[in-house]
VEXDREN-2710 file (C-alpha; in Angstrom, 1 decimal):
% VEXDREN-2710
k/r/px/py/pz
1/UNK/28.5/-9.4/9.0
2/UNK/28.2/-6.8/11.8
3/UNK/25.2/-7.8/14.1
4/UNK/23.5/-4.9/15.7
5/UNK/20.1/-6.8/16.5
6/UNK/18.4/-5.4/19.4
7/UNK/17.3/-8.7/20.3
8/UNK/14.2/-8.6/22.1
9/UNK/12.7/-11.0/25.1
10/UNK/9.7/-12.3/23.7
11/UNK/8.7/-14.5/27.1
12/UNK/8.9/-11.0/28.7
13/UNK/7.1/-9.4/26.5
14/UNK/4.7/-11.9/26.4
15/UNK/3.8/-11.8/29.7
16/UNK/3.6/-8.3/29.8
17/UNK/1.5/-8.2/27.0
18/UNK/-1.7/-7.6/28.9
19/UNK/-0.7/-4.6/30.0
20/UNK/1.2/-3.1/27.4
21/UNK/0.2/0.2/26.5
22/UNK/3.3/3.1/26.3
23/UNK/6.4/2.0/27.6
24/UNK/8.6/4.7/28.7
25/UNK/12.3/4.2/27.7
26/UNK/13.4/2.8/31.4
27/UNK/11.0/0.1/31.2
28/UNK/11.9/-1.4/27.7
29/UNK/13.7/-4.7/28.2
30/UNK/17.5/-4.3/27.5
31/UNK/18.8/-6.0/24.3
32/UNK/20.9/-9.3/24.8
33/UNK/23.4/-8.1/21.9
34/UNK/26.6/-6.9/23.7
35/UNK/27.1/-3.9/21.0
36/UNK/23.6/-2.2/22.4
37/UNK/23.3/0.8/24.5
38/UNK/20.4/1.3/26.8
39/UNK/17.1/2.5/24.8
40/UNK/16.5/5.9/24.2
41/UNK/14.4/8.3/26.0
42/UNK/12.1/11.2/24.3
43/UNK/14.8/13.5/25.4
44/UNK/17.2/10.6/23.5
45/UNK/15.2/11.0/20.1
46/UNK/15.6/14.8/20.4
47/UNK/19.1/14.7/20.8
48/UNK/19.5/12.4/17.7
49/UNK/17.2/14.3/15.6
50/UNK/19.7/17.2/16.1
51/UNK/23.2/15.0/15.1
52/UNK/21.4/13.2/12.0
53/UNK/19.9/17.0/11.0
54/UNK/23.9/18.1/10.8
55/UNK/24.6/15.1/9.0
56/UNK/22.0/15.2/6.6
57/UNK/22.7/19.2/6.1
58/UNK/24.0/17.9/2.2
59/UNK/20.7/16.6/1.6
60/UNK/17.3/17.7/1.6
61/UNK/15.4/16.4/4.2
62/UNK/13.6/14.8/1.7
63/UNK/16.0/13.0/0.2
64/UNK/17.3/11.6/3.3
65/UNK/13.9/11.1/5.1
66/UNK/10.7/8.3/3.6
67/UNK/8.5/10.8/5.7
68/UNK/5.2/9.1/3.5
69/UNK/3.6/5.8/2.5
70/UNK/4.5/5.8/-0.4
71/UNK/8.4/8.0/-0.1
72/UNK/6.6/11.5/-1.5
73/UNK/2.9/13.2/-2.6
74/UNK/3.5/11.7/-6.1
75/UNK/4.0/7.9/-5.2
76/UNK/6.5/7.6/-7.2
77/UNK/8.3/5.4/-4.5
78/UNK/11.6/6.7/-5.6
79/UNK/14.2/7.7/-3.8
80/UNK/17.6/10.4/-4.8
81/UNK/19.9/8.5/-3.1
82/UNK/22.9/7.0/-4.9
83/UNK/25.1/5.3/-2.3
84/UNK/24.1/1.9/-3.2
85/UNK/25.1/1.3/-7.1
86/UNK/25.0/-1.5/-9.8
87/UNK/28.5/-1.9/-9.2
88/UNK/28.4/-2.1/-5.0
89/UNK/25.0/-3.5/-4.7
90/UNK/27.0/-7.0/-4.2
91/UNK/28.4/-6.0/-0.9
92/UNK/25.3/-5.4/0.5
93/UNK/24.6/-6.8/3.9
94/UNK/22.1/-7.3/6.8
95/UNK/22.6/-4.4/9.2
96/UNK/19.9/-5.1/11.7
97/UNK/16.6/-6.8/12.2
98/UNK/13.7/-6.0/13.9
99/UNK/11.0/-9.0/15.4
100/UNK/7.5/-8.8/15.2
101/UNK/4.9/-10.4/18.0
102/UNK/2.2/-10.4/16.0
103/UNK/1.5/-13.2/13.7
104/UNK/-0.4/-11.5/11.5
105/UNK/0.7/-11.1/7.7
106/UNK/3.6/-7.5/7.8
107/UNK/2.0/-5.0/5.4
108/UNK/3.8/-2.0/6.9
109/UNK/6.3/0.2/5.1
110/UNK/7.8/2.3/7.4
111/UNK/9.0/6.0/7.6
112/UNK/12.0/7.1/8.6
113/UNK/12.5/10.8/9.9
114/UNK/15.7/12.2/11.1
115/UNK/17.3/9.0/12.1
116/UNK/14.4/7.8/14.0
117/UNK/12.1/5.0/12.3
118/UNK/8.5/4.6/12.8
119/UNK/6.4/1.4/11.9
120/UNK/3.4/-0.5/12.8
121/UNK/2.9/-4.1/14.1
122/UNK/-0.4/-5.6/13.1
123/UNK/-2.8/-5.1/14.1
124/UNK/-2.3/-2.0/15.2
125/UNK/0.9/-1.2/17.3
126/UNK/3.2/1.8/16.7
127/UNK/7.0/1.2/17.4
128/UNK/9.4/4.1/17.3
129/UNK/12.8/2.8/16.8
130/UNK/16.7/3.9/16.4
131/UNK/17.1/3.7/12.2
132/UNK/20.5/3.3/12.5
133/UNK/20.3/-0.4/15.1
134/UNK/17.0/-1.0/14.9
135/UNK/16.8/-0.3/18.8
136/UNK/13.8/0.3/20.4
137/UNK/12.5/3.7/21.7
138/UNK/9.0/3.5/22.5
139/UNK/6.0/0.8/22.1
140/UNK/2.2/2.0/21.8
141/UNK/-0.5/-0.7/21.4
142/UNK/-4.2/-0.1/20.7
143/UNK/-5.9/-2.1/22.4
144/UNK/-8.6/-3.6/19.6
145/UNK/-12.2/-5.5/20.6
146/UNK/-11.8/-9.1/20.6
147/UNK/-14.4/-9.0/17.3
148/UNK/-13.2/-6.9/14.3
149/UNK/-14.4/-7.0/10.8
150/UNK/-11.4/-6.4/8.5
151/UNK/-12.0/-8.3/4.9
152/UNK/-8.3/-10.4/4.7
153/UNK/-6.6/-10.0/8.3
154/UNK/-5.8/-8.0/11.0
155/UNK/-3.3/-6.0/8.9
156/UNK/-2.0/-2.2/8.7
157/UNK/-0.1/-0.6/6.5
158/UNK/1.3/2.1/8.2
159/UNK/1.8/5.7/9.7
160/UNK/1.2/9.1/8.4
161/UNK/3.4/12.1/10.3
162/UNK/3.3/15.6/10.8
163/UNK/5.9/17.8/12.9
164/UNK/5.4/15.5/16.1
165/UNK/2.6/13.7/15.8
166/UNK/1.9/10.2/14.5
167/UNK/-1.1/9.2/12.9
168/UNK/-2.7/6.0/12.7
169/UNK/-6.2/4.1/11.6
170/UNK/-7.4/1.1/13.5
171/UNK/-9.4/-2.0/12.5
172/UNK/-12.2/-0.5/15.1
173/UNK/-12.9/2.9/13.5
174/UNK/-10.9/5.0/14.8
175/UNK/-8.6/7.3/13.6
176/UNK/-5.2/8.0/16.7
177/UNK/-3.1/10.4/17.3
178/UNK/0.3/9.7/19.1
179/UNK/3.6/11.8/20.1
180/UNK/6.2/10.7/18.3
181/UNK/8.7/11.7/21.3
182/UNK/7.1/9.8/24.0
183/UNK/4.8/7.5/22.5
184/UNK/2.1/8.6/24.4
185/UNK/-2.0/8.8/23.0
186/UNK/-2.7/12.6/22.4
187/UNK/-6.2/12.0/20.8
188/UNK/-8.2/9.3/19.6
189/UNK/-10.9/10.2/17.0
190/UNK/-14.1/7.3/16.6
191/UNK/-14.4/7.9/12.4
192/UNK/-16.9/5.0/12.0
193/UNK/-19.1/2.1/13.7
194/UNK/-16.7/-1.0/12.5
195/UNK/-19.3/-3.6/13.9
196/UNK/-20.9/-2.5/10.8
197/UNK/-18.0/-3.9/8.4
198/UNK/-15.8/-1.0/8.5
199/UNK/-11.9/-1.2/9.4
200/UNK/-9.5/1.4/8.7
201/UNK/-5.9/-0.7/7.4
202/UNK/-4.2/2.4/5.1
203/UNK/-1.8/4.6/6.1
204/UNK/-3.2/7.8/6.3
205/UNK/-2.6/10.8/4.0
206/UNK/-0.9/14.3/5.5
207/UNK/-2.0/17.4/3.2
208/UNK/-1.2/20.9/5.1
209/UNK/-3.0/20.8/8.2
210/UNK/-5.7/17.8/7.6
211/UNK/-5.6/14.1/8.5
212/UNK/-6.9/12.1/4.9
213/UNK/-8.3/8.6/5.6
214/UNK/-10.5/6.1/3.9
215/UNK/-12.4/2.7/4.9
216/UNK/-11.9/-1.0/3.9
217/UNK/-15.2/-3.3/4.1
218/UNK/-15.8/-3.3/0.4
219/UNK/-16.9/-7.3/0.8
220/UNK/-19.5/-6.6/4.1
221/UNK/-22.0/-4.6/2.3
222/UNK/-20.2/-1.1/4.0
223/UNK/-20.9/2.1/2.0
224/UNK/-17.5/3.9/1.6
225/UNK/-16.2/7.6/2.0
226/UNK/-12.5/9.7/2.1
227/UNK/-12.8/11.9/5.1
228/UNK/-10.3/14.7/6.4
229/UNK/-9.4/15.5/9.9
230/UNK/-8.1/18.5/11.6
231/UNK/-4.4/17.0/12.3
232/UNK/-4.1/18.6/15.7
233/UNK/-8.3/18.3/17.5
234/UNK/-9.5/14.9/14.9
235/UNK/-12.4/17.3/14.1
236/UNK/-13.6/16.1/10.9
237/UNK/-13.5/18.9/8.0
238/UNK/-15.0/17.0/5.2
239/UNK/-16.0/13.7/3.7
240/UNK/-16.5/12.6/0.0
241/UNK/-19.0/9.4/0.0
242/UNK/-18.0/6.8/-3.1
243/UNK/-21.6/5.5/-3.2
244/UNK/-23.3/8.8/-3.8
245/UNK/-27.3/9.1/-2.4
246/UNK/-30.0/9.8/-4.1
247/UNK/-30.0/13.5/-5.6
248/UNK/-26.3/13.1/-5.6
249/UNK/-24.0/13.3/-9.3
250/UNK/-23.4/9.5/-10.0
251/UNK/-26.4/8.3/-8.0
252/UNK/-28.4/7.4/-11.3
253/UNK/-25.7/4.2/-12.2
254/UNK/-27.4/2.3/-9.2
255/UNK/-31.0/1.1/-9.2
256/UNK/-33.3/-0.1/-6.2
257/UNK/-31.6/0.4/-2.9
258/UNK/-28.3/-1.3/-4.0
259/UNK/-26.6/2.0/-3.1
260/UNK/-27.3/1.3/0.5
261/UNK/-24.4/-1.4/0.4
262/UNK/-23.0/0.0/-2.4
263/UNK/-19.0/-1.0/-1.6
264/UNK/-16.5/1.5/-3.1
265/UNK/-13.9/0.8/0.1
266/UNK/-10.9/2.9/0.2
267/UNK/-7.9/0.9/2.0
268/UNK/-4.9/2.5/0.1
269/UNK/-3.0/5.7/1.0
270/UNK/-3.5/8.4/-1.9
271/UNK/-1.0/11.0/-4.2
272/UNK/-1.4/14.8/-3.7
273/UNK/-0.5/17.4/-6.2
274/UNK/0.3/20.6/-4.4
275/UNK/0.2/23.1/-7.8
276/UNK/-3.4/21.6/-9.1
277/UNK/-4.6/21.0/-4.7
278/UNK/-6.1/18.1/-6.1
279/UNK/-5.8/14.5/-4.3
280/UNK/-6.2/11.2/-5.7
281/UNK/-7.4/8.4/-4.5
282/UNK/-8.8/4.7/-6.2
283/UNK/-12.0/3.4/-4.9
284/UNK/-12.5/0.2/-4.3
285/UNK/-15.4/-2.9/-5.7
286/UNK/-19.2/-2.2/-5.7
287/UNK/-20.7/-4.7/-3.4
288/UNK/-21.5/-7.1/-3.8
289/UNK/-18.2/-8.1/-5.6
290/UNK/-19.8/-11.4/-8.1
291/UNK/-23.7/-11.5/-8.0
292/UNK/-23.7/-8.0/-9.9
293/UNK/-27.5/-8.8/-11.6
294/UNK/-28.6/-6.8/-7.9
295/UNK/-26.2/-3.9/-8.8
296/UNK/-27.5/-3.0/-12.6
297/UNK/-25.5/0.1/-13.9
298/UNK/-22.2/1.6/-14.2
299/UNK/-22.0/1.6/-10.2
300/UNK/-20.1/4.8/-9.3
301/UNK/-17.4/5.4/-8.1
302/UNK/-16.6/2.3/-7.6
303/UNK/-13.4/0.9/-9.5
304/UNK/-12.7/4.2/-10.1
305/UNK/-10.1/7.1/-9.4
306/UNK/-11.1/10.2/-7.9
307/UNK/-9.7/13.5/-7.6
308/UNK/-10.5/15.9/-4.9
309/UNK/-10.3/19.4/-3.8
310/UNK/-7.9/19.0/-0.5
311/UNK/-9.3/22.1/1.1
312/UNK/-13.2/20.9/0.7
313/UNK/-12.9/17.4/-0.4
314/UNK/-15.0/18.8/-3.4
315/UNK/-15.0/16.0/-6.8
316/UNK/-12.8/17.7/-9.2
317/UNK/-13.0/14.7/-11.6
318/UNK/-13.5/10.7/-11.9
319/UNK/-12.7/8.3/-14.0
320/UNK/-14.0/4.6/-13.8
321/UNK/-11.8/1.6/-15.0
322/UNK/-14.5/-0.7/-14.7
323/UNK/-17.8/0.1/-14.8
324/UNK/-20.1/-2.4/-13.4
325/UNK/-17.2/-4.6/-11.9
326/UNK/-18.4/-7.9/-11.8
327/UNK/-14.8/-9.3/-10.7
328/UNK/-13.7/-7.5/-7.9
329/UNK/-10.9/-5.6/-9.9
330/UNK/-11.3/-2.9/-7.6
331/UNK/-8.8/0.3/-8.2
332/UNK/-7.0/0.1/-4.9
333/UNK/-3.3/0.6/-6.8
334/UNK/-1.2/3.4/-6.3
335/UNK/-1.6/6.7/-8.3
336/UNK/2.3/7.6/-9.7
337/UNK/1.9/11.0/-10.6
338/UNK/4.6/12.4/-13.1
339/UNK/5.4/15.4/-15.1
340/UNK/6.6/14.4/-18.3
341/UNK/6.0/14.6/-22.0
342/UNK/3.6/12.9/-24.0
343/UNK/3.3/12.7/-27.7
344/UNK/5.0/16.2/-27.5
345/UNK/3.3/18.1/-25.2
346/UNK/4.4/18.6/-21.9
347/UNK/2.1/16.4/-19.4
348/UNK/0.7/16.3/-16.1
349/UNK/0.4/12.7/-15.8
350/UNK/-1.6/10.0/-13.7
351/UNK/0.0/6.8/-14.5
352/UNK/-1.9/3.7/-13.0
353/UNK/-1.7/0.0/-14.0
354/UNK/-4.9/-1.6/-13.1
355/UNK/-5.9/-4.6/-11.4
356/UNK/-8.4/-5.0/-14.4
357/UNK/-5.3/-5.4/-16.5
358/UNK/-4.8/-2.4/-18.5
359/UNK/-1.9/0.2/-18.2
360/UNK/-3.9/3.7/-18.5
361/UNK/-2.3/7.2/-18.7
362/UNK/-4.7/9.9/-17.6
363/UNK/-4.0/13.5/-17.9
364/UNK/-4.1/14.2/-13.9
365/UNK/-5.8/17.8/-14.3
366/UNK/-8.6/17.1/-16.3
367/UNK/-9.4/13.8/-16.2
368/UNK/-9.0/12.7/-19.9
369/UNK/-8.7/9.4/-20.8
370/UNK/-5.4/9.4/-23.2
371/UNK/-4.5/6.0/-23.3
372/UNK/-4.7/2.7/-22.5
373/UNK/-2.8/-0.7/-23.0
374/UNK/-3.1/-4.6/-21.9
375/UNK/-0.2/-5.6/-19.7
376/UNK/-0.8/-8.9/-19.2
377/UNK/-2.7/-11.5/-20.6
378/UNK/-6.9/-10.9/-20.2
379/UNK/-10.0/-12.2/-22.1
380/UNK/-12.8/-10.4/-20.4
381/UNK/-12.1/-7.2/-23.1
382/UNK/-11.0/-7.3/-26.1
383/UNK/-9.6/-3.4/-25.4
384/UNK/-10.7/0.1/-24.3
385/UNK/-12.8/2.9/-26.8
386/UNK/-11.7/6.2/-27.0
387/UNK/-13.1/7.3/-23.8
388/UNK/-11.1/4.5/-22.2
389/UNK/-14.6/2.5/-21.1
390/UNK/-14.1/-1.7/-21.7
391/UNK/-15.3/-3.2/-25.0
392/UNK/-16.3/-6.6/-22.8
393/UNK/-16.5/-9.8/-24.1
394/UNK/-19.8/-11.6/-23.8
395/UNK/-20.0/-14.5/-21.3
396/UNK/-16.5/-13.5/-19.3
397/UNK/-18.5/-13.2/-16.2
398/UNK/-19.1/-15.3/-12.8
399/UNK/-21.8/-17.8/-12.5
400/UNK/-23.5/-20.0/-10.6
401/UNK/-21.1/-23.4/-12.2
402/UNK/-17.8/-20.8/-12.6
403/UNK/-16.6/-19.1/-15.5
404/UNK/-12.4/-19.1/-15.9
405/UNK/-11.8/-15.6/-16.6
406/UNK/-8.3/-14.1/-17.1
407/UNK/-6.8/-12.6/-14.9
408/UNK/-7.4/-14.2/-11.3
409/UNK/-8.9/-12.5/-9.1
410/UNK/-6.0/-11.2/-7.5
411/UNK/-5.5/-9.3/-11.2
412/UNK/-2.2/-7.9/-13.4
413/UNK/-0.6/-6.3/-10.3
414/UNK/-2.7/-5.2/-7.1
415/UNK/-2.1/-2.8/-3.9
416/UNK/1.8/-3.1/-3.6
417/UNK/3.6/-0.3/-4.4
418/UNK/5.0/0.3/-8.2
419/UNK/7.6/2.7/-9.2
420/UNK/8.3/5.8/-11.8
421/UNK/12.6/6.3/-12.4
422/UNK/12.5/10.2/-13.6
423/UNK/16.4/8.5/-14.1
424/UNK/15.6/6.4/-16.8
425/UNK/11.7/7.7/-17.5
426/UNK/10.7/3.6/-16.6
427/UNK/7.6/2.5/-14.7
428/UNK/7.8/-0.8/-12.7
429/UNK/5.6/-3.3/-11.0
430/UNK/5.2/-6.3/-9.6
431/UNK/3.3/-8.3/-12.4
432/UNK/0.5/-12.0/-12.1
433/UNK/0.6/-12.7/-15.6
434/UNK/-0.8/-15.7/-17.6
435/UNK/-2.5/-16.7/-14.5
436/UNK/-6.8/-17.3/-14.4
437/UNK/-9.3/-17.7/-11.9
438/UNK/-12.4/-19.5/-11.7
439/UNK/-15.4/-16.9/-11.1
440/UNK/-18.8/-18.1/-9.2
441/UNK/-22.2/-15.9/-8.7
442/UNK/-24.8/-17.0/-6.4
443/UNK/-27.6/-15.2/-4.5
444/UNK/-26.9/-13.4/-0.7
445/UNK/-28.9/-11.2/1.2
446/UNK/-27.2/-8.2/3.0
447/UNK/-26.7/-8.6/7.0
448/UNK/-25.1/-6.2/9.0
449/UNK/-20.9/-7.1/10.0
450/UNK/-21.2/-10.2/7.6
451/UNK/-20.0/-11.0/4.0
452/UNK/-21.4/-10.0/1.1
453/UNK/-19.4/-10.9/-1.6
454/UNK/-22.2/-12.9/-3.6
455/UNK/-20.2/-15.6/-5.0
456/UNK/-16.7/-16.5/-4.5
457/UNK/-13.0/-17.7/-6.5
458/UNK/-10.8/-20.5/-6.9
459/UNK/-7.5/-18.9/-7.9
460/UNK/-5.1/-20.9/-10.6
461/UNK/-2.1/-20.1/-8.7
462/UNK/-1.2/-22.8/-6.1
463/UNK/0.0/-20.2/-3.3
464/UNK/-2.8/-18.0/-3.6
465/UNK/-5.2/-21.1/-3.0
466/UNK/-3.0/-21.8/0.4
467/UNK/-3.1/-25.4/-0.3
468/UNK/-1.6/-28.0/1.8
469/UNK/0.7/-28.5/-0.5
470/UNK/1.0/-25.2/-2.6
471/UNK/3.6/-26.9/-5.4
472/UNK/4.0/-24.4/-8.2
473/UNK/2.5/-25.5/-12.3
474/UNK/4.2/-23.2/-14.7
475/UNK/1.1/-23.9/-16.3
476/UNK/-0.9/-21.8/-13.9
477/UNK/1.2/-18.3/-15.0
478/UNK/4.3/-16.6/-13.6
479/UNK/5.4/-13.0/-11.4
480/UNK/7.9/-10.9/-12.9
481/UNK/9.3/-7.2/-12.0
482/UNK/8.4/-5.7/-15.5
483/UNK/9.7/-1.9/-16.5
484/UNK/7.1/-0.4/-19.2
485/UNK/7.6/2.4/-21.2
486/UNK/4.8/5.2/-19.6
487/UNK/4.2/6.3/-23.0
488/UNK/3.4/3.2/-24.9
489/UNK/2.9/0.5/-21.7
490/UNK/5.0/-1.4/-23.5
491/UNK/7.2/-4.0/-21.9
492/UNK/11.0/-2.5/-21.9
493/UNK/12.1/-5.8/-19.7
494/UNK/10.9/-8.1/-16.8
495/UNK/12.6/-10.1/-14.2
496/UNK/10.7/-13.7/-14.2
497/UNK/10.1/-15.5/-11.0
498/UNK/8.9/-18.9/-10.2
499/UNK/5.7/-17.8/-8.4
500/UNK/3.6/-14.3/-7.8
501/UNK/4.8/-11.5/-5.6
502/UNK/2.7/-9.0/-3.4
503/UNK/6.2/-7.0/-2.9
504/UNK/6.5/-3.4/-3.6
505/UNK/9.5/-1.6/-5.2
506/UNK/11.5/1.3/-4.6
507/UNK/13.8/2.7/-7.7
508/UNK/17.0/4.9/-6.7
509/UNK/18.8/8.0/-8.3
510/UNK/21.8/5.5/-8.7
511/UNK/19.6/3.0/-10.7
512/UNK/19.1/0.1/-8.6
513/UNK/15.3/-1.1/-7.9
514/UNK/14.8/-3.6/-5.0
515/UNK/11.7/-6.2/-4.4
516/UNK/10.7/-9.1/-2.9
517/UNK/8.9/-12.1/-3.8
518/UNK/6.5/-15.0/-2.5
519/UNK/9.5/-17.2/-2.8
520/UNK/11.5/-15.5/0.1
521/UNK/13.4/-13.6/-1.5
522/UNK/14.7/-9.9/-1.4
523/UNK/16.9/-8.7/-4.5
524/UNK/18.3/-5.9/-6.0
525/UNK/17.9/-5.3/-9.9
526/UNK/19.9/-3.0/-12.8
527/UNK/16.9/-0.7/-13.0
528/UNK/17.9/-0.1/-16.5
529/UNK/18.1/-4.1/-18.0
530/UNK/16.5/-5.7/-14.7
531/UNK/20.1/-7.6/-14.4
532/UNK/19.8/-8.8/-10.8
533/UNK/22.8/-7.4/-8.6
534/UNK/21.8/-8.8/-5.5
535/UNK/20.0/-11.6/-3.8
536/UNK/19.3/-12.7/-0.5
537/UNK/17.1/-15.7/0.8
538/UNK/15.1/-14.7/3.7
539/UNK/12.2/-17.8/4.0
540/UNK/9.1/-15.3/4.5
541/UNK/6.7/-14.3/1.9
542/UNK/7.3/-10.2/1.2
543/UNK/3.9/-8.5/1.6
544/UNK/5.3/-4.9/1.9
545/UNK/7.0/-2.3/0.0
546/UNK/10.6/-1.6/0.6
547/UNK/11.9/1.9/1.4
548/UNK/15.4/3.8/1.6
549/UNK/16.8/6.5/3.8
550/UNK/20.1/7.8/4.7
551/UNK/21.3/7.4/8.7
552/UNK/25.2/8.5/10.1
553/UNK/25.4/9.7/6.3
554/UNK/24.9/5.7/5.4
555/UNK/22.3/4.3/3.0
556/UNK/20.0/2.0/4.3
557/UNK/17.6/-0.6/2.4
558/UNK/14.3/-1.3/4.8
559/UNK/11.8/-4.1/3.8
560/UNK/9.3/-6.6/6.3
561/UNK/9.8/-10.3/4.9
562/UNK/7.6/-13.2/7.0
563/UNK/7.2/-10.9/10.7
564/UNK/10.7/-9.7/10.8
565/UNK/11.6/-6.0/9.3
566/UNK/15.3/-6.2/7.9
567/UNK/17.4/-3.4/7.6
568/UNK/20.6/-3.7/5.1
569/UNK/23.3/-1.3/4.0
570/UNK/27.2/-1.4/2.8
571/UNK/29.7/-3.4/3.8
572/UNK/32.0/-1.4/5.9
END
């Protein structure tokens, strides 16, 4: 195995730590790895950006590029490369890794453009690195208040980019702007008061010349919004509230003042559709999440997805999963937007599996509701209507002695990123099925910057719980990497694991899908059977989504496991 690790001097670092703001390139501490040049200047980046453009000239920019959260505007998180096959994926081998200092759980996935990769540290530090070694260009670090308010650690998942420019949201409200050259802080933007609940954790959404970002705090009583931001002053240009006010549409689903700490967070980067202009985005839980006797009413737009004018931010449409969410199944997953056909009619799609448990298809530029199927096991419906609303059973909801309610509170699948193969017309996710929780409800009064979940959980699944000893039960359920058929949502295949996974996927041209697990692993499966090609061991849980990009015309595999990032490619 060829070791390229820039191997970094974390005593150094440490005491440096203090300080650290942007390094320029001379001041980075050299790597101890033989094999490694000096870092890279701005100049450096420029110069490299110019070589990988020439040998990238046989592919799009696109294809050779994850310039987005989520690889493209339809979150598909699928890439058109082919190096890495069925047949080769077993010579696949660590090309580089990069350490983490922080300690907090790795949620980044990181872009890559033109042979320079950009990722984020919880909580929030931006490092520019060399894609191709993994050597470091530049550092930035925000510099946080001792006391933030993010709901389930100081975590961030990543960068948006346009031309130059970096963009970035911070656990104390603010949304940065940073040169991607030099590192250095062009403008810094104060989008909320986070002492107040607020935090911003997603990576932020580019669409033509606006900055798209939304707020987590759905368990402190915060009242959430999608605002837009002029990329190159911060100025904001809109802002779409998810609780609306009173003379607002959707106001008349809340009663008394509940409104006021309504919920609807949203802490996951959106999809775009550049023929319809239209954005979409899932809102979060109503707050608070399990006492929902204070919230009476449908609660919009809370567990809901919304679509948006880009240019005004303007509701083009909603449609609510779960109205009057007493479970915290809020509808933070990724929207996979896909043109296809459907029942013989050509399709503009919005394919979303929900945390609630259902697989719904949603025709993306109206709205309708055109289907919707169970994909794992759940007891709290007995199935949708025609419109796509619930038929709830009676009883399946938290009280003050606990209710056991399938699924957990963590749901069918959650945040982490799924994937849509136009290759083999497949979507897959990361699936927590056969798995309950134990639902409680008890009485809490709002105060500002604290809780306000009104009840709490006790999850079935050992590892969720964080026990001492967090010994798996097959009894308590079972993750898989599941491929369902868009049309149907019925299961095509699944790749069982021991325990749960809050790993993302990435599907290929060349029909390989990689993921990680809980159990440390990373793997590579047959995206057409889910026959596993490749496996490595790696001892960290896998919290991210992998990603794919092409460097010195060689395909490289990208994916944070534990606080390392590891990069992998062909052997040579």
């Amino acid at each position: 195995m060829r070791s390229g690790t820039p191997l970094r001097n974390a005593a150094a670092r440490a005491r440096n730590a203090s300080s650290r703001e942007t390094k320029p390139a001379g001041s980075l501490l050299a790597a101890h790895n033989a094999d490694c040049r000096p870092v890279k200047s701005g100049a450096g980046i420029r110069q490299m950006k110019f070589a990988i453009f020439l040998l990238a000239a046989a592919l799009s920019a696109q294809d050779a590029n994850w310039t987005t959260y989520h690889g493209n505007y339809s979150s598909t998180h699928h890439s058109a490369l082919t190096q890495i096959t069925p047949a080769n994926a077993k010579n696949l081998e660590l090309k580089w890794t990069f350490q983490a200092q922080s300690l907090e759980k790795f949620e980044a996935t990181p872009l890559v453009v033109d042979g320079v990769m950009y990722l984020t540290e919880a909580p929030n530090t931006v490092v520019a690195l060399d894609a191709a070694t993994g050597r470091e260009f530049w550092i930035y670090e925000h510099k946080n208040p001792d006391v933030t308010y993010p709901c389930c650690g100081k975590i961030n998942r990543g960068l948006a980019i346009r031309e130059n420019t970096l963009y970035m949201g911070t656990l104390d409200g603010k949304l940065i702007a940073i040169d991607a050259i030099t590192g250095q802080l062009r403008w810094e933007k104060v989008v909320v008061d986070f002492k107040e609940g607020y935090a911003l954790t997603h990576a932020p959404l580019i669409i033509k010349d606006k900055v798209l970002m939304g707020t987590a705090g759905g368990e402190l009583g915060i009242r959430g919004f999608l605002a837009a931001f002029d990329a190159k002053t911060g100025k904001e240009i809109w802002k779409f509230k998810t609780i609306p006010e009173p003379g607002e549409p959707g106001h008349e689903t809340w009663h008394n003042d509940a409104w006021k700490h309504g919920g609807g967070p949203i802490w996951l980067t959106g999809s775009y559709d550049p023929a319809l202009n239209l954005t979409y985005w899932g809102v979060g839980n109503a707050g608070p999440d399990w006492n929902a006797k204070v919230r009476p009413g449908d609660n919009l737009y809370t567990s809901s997805v919304i679509a948006l004018d880009a240019d005004t931010g303007k509701l083009k449409w909603h449609f609510q999963f779960t109205p009057h969410d007493e479970w915290d199944w809020d509808s933070v997953q990724t929207p996979v937007l896909v043109d296809r056909v459907w029942r013989g009619r050509p399709r503009k799609l919005l394919l979303w599996a929900n945390r609630n448990g259902f697989f719904y298809l949603i025709d993306r530029a109206t709205g309708e509701f055109l289907q919707g199927t169970p994909f794992v096991k759940l007891d709290w419906a007995t199935g949708l209507d025609d419109k796509g609303r619930p038929v709830r059973v009676a009883g399946k909801v938290p009280t003050p002695q606990g209710t056991v309610i399938y699924p957990g509170v963590q749901g069918g699948t959650n945040w982490f990123a799924p994937s849509y193969s136009p290759k083999t017309d497949l979507f897959y996710l990361n699936v927590w099925d056969d798995y309950s929780g134990t639902y409680f409800a008890w009485d809490q009064e709002y105060e500002r910057g604290k809780w306000y979940a009104g009840g709490g959980i006790k999850a079935d699944v050992q590892s969720v719980r964080r026990d001492r000893l967090a010994r798996r039960d097959p009894k308590s359920g079972y993750g898989a990497v599941r491929a369902l058929n868009p049309s149907t949502g019925a299961k095509v295949w699944e790749y069982k694991m021991t325990d749960v996974s809050e790993g993302g996927i990435v599907t290929t041209a060349a029909n390989v899908l990689f993921s990680g697990n809980r159990e440390g692993h990373f793997f590579a499966l047959d995206a057409t059977n889910g026959n596993l090609l490749w496996n490595i061991y790696l001892g960290g849980q896998t919290a991210a989504s992998p990603m794919t990009y092409l460097v010195n015309g060689k395909q490289r595999v990208t994916i944070a496991v534990g606080h390392t990032l590891y990069t992998f490619g062909l052997r040579e």
